[in-house]
Biopython code that builds the backbone (N, CA, C, O; Angstrom):
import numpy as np
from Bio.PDB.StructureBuilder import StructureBuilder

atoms = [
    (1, "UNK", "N", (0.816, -1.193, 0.000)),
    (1, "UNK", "CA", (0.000, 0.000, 0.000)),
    (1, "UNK", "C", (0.861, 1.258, 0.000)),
    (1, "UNK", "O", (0.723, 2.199, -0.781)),
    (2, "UNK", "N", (1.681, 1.166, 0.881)),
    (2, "UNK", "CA", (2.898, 2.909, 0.814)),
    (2, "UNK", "C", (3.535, 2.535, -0.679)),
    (2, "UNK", "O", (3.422, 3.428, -1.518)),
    (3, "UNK", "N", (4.024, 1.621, -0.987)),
    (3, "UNK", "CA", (4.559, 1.769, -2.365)),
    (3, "UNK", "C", (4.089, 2.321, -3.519)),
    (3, "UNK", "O", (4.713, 2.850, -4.439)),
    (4, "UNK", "N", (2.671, 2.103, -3.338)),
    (4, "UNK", "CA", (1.752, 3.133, -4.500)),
    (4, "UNK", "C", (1.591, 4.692, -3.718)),
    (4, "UNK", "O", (1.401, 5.773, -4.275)),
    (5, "UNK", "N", (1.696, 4.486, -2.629)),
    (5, "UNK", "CA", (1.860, 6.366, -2.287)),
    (5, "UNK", "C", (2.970, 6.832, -2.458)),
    (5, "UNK", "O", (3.113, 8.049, -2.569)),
    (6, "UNK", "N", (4.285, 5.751, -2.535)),
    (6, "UNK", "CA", (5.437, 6.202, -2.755)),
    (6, "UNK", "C", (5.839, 6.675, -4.559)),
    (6, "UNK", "O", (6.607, 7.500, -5.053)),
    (7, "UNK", "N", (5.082, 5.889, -5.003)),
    (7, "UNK", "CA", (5.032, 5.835, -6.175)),
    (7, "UNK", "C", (4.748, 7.555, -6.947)),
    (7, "UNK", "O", (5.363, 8.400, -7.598)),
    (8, "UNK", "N", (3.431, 7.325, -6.357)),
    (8, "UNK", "CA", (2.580, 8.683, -6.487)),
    (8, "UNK", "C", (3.526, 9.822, -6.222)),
    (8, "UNK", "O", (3.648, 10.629, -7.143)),
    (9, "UNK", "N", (4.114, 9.997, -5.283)),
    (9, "UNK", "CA", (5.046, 11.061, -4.902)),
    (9, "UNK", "C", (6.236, 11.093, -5.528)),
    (9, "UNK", "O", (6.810, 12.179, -5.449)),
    (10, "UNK", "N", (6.898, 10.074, -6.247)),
    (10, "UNK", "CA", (7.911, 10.613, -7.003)),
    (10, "UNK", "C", (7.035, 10.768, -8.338)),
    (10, "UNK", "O", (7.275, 11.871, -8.831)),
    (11, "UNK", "N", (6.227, 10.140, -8.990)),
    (11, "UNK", "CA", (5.419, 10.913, -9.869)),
    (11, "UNK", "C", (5.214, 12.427, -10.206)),
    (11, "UNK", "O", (5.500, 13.025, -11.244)),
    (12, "UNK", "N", (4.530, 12.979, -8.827)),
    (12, "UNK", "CA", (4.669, 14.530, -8.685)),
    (12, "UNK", "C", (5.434, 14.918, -8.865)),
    (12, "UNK", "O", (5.502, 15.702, -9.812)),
    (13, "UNK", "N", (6.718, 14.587, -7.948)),
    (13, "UNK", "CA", (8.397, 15.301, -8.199)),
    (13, "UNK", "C", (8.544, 15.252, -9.661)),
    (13, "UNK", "O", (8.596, 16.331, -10.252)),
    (14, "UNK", "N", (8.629, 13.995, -10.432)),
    (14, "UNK", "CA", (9.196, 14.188, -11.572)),
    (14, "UNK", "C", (7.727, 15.392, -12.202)),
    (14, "UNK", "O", (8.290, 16.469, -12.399)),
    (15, "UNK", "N", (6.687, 15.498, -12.436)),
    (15, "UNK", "CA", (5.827, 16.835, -12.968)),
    (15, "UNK", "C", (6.739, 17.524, -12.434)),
    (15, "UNK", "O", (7.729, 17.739, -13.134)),
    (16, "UNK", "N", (6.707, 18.110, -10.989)),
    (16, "UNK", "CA", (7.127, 19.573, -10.400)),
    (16, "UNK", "C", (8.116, 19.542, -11.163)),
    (16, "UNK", "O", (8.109, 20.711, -11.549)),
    (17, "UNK", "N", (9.427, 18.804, -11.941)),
    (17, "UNK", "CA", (10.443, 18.938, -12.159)),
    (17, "UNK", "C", (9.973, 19.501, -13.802)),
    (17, "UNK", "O", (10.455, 20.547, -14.237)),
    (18, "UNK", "N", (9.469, 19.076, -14.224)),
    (18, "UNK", "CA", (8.902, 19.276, -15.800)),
    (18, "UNK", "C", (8.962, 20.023, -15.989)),
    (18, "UNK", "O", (9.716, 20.538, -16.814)),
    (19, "UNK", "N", (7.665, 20.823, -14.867)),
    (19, "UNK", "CA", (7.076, 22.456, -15.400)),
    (19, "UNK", "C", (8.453, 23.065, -14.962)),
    (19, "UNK", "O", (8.818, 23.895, -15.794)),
    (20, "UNK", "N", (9.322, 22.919, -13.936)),
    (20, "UNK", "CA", (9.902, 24.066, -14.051)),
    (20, "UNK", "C", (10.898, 23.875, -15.233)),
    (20, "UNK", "O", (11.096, 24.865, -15.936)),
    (21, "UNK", "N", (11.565, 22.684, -15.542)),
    (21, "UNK", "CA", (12.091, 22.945, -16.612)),
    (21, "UNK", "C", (11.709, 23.464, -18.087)),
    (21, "UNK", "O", (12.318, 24.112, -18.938)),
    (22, "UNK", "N", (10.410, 22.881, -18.008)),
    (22, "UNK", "CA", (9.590, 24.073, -18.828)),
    (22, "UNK", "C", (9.615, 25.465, -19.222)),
    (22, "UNK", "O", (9.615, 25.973, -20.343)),
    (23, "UNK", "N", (9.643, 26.167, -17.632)),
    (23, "UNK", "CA", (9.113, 27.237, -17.189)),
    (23, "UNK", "C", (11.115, 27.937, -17.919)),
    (23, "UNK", "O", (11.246, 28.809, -18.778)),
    (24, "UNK", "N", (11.825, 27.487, -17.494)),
    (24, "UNK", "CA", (13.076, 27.743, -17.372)),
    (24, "UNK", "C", (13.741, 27.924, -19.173)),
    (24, "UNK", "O", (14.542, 28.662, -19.747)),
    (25, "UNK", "N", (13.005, 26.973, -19.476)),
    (25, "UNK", "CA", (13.303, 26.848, -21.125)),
    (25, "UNK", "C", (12.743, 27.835, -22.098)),
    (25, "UNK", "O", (13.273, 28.133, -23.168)),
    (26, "UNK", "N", (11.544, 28.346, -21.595)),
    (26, "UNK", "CA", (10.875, 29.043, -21.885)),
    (26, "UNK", "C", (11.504, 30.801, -21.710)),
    (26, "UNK", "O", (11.546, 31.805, -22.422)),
    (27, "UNK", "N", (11.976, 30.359, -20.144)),
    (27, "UNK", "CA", (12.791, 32.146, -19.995)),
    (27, "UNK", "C", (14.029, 32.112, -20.670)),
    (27, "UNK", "O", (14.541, 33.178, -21.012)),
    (28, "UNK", "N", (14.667, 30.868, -20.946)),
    (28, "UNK", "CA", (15.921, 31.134, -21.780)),
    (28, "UNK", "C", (15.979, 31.252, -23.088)),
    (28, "UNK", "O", (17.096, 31.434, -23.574)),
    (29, "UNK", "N", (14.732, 31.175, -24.038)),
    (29, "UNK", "CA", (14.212, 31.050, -25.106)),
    (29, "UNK", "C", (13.952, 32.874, -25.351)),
    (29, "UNK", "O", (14.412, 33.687, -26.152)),
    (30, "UNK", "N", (13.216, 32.936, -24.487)),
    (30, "UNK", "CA", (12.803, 34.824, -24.522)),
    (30, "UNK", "C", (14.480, 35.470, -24.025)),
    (30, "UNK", "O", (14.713, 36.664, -24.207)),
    (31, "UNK", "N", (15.226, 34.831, -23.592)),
    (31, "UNK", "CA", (16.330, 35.826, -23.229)),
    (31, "UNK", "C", (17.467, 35.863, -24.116)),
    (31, "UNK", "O", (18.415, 36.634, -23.963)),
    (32, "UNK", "N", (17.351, 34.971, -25.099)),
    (32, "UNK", "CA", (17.760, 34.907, -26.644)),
    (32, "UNK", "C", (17.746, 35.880, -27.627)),
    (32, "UNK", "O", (18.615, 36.100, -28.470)),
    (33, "UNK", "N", (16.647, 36.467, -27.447)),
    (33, "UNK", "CA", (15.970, 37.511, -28.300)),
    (33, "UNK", "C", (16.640, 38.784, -27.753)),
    (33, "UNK", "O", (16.531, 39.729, -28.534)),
    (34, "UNK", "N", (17.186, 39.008, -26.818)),
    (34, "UNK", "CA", (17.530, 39.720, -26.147)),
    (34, "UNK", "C", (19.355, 40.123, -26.155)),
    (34, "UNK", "O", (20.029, 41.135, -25.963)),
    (35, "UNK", "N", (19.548, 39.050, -26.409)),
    (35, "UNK", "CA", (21.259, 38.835, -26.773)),
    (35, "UNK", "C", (21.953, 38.946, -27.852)),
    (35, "UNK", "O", (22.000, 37.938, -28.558)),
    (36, "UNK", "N", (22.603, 40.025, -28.255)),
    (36, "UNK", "CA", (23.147, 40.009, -29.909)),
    (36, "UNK", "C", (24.644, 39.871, -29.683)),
    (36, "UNK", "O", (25.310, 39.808, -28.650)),
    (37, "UNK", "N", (24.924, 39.846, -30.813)),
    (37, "UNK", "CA", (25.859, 39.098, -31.322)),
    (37, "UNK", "C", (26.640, 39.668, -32.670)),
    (37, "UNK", "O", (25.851, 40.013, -33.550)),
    (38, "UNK", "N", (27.793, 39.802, -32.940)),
    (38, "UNK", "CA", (28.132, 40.796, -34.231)),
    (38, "UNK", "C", (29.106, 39.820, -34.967)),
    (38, "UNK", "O", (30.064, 39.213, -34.489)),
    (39, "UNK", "N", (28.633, 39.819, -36.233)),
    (39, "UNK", "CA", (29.692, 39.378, -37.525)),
    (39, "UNK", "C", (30.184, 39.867, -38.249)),
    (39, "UNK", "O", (29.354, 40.163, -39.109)),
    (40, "UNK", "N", (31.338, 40.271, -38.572)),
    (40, "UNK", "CA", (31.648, 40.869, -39.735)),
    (40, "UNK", "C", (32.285, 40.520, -40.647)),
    (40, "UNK", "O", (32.337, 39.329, -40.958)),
    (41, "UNK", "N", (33.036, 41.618, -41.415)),
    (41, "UNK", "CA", (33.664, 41.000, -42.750)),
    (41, "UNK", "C", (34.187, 42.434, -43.887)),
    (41, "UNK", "O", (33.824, 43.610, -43.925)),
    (42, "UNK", "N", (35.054, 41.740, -44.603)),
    (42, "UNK", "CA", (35.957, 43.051, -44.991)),
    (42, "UNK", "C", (36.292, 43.860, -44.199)),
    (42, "UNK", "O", (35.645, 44.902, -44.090)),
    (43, "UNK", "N", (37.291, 43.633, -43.498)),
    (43, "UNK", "CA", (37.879, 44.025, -41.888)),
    (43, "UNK", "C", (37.469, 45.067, -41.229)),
    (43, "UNK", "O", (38.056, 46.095, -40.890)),
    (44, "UNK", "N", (36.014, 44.568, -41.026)),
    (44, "UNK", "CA", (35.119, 45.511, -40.245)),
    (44, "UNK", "C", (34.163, 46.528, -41.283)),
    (44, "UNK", "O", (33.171, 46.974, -40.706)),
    (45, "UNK", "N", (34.306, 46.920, -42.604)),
    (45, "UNK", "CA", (33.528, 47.350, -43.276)),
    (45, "UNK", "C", (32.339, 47.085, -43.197)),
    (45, "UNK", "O", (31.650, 48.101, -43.292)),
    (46, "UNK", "N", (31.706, 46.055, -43.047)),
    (46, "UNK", "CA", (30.394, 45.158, -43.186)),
    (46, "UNK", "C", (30.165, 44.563, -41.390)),
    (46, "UNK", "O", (30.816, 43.748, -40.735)),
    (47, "UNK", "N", (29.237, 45.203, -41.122)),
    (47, "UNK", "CA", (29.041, 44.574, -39.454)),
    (47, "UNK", "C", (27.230, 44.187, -39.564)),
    (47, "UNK", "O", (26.223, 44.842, -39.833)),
    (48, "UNK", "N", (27.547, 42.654, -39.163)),
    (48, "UNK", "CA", (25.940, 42.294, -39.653)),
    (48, "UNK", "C", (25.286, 42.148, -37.519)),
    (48, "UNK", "O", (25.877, 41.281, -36.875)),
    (49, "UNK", "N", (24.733, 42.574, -37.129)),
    (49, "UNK", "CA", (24.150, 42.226, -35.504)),
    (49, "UNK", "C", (22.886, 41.344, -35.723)),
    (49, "UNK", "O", (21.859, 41.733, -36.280)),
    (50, "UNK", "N", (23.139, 39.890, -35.121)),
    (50, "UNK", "CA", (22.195, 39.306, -34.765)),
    (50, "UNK", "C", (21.433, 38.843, -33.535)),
    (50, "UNK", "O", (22.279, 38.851, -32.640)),
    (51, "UNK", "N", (20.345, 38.470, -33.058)),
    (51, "UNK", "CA", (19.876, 38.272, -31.322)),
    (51, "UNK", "C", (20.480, 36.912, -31.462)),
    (51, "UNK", "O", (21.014, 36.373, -32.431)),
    (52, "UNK", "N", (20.278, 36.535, -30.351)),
    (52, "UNK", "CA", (20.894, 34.936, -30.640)),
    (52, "UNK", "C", (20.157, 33.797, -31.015)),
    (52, "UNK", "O", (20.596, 32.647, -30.997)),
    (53, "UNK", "N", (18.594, 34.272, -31.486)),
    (53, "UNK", "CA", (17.877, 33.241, -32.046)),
    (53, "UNK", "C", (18.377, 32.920, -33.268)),
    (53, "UNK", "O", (18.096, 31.805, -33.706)),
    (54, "UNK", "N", (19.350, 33.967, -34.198)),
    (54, "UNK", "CA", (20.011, 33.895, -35.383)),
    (54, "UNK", "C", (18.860, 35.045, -36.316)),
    (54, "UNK", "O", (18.626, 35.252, -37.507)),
    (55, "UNK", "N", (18.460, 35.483, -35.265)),
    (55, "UNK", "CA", (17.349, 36.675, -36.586)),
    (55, "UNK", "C", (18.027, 37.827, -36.492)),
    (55, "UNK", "O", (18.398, 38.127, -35.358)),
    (56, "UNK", "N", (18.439, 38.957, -37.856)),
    (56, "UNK", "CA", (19.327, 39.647, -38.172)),
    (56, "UNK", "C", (18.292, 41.317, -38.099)),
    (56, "UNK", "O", (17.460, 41.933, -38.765)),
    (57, "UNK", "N", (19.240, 41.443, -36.512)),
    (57, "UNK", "CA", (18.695, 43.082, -36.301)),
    (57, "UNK", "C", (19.533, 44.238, -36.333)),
    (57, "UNK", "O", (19.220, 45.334, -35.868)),
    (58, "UNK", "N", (20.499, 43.985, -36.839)),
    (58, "UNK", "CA", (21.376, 45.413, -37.736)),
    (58, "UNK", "C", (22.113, 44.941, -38.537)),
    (58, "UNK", "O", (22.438, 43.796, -38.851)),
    (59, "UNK", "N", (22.470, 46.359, -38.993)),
    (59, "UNK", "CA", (23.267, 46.051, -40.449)),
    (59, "UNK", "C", (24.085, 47.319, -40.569)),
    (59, "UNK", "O", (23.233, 48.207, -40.532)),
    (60, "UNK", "N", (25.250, 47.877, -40.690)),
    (60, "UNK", "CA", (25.905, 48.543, -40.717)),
    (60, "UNK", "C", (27.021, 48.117, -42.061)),
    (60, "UNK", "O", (27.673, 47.125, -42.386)),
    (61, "UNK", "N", (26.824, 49.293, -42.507)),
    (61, "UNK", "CA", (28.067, 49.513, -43.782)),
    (61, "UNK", "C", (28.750, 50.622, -44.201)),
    (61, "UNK", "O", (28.165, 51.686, -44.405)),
    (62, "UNK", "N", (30.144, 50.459, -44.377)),
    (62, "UNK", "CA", (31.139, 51.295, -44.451)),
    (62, "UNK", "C", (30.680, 52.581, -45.518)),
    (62, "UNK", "O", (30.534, 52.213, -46.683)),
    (63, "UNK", "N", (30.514, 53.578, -45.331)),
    (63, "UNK", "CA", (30.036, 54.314, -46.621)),
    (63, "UNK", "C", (30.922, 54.193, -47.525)),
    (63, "UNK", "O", (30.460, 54.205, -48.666)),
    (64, "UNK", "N", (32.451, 54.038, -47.402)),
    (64, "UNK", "CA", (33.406, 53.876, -48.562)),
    (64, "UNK", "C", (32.822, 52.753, -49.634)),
    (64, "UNK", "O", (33.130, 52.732, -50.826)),
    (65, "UNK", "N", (32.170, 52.081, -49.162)),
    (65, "UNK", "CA", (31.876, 50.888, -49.880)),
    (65, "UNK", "C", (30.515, 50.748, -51.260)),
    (65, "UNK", "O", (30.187, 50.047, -52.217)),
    (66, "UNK", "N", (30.100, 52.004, -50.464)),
    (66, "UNK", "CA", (28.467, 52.533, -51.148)),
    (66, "UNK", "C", (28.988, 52.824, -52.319)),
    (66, "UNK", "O", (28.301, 53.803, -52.609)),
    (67, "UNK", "N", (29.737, 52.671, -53.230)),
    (67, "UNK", "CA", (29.838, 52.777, -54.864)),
    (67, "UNK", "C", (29.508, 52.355, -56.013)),
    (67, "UNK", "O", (30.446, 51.783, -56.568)),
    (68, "UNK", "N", (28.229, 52.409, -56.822)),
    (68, "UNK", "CA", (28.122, 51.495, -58.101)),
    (68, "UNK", "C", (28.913, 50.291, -58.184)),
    (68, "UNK", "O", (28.450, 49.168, -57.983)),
    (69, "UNK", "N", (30.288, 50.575, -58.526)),
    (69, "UNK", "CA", (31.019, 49.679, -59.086)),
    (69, "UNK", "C", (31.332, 48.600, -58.234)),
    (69, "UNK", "O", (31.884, 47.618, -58.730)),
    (70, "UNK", "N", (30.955, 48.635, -56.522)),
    (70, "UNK", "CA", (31.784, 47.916, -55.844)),
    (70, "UNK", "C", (30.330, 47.046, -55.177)),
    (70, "UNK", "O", (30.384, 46.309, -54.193)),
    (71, "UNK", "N", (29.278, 47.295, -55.846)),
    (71, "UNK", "CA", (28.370, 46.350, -55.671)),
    (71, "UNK", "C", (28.383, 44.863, -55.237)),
    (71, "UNK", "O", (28.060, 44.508, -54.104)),
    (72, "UNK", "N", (28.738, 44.104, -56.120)),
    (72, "UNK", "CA", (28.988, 42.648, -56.076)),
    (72, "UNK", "C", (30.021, 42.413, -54.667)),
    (72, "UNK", "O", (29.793, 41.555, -53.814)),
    (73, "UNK", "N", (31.267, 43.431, -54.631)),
    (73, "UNK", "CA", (31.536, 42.969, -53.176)),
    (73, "UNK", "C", (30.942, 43.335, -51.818)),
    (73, "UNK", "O", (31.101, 42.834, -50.705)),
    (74, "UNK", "N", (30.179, 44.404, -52.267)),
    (74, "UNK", "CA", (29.332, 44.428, -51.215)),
    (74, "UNK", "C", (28.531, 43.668, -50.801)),
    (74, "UNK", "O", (28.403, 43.205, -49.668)),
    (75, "UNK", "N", (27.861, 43.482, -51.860)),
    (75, "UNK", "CA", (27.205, 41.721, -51.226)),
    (75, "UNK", "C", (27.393, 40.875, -50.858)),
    (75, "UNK", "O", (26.720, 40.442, -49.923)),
    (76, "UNK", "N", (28.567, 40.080, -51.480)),
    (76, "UNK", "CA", (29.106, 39.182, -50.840)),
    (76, "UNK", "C", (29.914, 39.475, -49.440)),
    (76, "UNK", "O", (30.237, 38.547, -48.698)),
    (77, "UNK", "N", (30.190, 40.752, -49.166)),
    (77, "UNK", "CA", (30.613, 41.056, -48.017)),
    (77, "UNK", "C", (29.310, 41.297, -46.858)),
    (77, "UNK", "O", (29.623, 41.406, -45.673)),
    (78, "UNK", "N", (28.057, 41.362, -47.208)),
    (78, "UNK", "CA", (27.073, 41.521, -46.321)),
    (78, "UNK", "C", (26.830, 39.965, -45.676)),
    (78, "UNK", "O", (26.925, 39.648, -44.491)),
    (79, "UNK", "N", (26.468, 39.047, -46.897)),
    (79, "UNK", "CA", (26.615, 37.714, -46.525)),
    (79, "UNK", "C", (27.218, 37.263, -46.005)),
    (79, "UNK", "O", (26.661, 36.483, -45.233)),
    (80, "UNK", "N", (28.891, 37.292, -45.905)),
    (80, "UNK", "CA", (29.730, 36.885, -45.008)),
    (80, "UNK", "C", (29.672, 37.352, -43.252)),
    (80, "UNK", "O", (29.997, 36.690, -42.266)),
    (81, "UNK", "N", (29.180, 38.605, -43.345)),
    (81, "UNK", "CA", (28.829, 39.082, -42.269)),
    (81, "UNK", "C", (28.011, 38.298, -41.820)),
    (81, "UNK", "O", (28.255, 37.478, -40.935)),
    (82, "UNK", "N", (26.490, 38.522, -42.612)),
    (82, "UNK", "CA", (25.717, 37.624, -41.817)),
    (82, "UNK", "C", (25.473, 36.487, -41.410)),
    (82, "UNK", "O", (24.625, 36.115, -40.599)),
    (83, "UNK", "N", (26.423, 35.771, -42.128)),
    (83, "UNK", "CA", (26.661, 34.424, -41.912)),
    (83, "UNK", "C", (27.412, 34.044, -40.312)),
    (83, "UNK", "O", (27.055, 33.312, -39.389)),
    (84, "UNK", "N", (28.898, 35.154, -40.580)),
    (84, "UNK", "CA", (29.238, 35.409, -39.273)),
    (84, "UNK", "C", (28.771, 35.848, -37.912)),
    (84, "UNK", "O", (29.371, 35.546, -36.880)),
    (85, "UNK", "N", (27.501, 36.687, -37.957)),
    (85, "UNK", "CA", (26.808, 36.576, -37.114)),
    (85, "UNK", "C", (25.879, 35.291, -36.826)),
    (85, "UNK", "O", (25.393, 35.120, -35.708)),
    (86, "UNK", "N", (25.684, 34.506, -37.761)),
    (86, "UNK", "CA", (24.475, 33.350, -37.161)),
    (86, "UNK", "C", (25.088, 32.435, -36.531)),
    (86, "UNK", "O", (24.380, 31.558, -36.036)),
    (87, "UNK", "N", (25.921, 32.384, -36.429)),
    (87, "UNK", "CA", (27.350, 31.339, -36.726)),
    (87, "UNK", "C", (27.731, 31.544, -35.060)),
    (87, "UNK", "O", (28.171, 30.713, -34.265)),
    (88, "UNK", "N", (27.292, 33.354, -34.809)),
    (88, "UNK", "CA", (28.127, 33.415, -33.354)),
    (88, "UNK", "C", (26.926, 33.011, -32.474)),
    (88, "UNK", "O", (27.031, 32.331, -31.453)),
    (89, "UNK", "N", (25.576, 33.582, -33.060)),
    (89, "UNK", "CA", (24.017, 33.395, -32.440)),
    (89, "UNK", "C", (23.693, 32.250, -31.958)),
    (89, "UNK", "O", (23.062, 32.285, -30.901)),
    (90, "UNK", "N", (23.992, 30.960, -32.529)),
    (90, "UNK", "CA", (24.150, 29.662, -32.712)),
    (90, "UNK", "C", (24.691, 29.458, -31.038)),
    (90, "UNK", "O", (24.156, 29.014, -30.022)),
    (91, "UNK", "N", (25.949, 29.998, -31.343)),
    (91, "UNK", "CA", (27.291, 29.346, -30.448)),
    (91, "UNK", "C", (26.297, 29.971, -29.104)),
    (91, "UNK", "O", (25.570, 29.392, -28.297)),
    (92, "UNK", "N", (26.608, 31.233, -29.276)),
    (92, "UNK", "CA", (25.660, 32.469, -28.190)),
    (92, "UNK", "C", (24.459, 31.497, -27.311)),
    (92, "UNK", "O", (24.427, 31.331, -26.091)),
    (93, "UNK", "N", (23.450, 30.895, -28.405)),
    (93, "UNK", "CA", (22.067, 30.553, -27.697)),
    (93, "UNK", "C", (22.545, 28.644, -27.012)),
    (93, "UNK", "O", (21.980, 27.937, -26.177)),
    (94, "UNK", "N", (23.716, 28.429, -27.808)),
    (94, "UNK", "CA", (23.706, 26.773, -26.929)),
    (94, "UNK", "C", (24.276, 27.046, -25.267)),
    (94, "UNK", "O", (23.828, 26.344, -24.360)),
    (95, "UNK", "N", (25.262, 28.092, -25.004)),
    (95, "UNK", "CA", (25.696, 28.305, -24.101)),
    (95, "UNK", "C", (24.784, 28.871, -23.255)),
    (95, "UNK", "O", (24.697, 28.350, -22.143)),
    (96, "UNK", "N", (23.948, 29.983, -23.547)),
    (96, "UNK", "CA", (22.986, 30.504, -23.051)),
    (96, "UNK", "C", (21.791, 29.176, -22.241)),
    (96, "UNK", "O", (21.617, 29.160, -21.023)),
    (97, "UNK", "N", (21.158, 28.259, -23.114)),
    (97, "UNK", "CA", (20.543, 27.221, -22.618)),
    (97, "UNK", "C", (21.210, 26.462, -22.048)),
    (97, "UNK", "O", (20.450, 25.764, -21.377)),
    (98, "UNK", "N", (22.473, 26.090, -21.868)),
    (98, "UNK", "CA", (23.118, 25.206, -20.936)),
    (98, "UNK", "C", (23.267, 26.275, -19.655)),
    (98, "UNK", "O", (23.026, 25.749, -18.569)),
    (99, "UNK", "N", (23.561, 27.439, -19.618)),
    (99, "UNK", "CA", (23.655, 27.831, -18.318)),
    (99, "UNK", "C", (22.080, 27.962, -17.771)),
    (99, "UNK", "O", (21.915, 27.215, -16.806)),
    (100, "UNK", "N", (21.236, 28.490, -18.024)),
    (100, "UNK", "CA", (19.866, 28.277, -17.924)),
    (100, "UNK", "C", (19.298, 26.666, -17.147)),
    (100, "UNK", "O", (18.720, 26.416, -16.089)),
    (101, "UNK", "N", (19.797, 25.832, -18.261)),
    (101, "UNK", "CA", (19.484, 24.250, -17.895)),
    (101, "UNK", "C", (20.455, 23.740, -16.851)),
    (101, "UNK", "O", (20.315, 22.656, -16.284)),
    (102, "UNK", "N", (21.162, 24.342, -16.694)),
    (102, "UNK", "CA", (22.758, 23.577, -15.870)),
    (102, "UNK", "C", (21.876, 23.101, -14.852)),
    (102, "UNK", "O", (22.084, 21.890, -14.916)),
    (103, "UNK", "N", (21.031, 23.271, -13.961)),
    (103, "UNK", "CA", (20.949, 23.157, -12.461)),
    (103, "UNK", "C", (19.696, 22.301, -12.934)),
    (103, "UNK", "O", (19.256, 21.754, -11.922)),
    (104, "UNK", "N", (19.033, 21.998, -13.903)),
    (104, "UNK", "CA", (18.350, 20.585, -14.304)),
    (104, "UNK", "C", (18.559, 19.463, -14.230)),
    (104, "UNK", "O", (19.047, 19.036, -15.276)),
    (105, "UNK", "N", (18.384, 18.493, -13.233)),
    (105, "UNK", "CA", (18.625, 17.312, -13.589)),
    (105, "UNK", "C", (18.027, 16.810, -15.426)),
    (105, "UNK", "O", (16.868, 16.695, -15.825)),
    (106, "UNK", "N", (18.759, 16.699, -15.857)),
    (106, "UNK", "CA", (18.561, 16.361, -17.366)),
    (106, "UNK", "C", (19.166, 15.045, -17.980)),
    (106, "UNK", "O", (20.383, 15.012, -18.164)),
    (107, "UNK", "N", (18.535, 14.164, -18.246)),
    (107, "UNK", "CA", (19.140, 12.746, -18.671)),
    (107, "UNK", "C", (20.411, 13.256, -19.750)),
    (107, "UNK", "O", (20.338, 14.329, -20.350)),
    (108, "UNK", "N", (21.801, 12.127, -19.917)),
    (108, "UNK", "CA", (22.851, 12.610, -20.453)),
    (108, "UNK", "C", (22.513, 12.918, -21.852)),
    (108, "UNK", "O", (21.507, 12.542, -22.455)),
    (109, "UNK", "N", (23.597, 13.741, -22.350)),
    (109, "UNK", "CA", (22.969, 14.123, -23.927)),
    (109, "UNK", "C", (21.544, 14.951, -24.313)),
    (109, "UNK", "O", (21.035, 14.978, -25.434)),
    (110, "UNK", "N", (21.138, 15.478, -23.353)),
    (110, "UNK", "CA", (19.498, 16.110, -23.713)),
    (110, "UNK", "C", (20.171, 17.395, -24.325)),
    (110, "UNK", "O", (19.703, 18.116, -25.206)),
    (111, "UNK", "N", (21.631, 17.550, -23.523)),
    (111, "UNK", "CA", (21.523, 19.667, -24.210)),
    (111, "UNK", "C", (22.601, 19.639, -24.966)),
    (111, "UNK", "O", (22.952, 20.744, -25.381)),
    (112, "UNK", "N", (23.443, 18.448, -25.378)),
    (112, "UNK", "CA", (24.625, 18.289, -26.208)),
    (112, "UNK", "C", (24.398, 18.283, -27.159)),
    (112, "UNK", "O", (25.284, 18.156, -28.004)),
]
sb = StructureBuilder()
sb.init_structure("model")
sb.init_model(0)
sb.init_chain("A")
sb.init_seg("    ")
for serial, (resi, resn, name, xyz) in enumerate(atoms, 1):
    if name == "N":
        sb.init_residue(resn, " ", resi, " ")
    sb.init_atom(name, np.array(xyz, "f"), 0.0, 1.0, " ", f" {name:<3s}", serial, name[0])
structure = sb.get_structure()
């Protein structure tokens, strides 16, 4: 008979443990959005800022660069930027959720 109440009660624990990891995943998810991150390219000409979900919220460019003719590297220099920023957003949001999750008991491999 206590073994099914015992039962029952680590049942709960593991819920209580859920929601908050839930709850926790959820604030580290919104605090992502919140965190930027900068890439650049053509040694600093091109600065792309991303949050760390990897969504691209600035963009800065060298006015030297604003010329007809120098089009095509401008582009490809925006891309490299922004690439370099998703690249850091990435890195930015796994670290971000492991410190968030650290104090989770979490089966091995869940945040690797």
């Amino acid at each position: 008979m206590f073994d099914g109440l015992k039962n029952m009660a680590d049942i709960g624990k593991l819920m209580s443990q859920a929601k908050e990891m839930q709850a926790k995943a959820l604030e580290a998810q919104e605090a992502l959005e919140h965190i930027h991150v900068e890439g650049s390219s053509g040694a600093g000409m091109v600065t792309a800022t991303a949050n760390a979900k990897g969504k691209l919220v600035g963009l800065a460019i060298d006015p030297s660069l604003l010329k007809p003719e120098d089009a095509e590297v401008v582009q490809d220099l925006i891309v490299a930027a922004i690439s370099a920023a998703q690249e850091k957003a990435g890195v930015r949001a796994q670290e971000e959720m492991q410190k968030m999750m650290g104090d989770m008991p979490l089966p091995p491999g869940l945040m690797g």
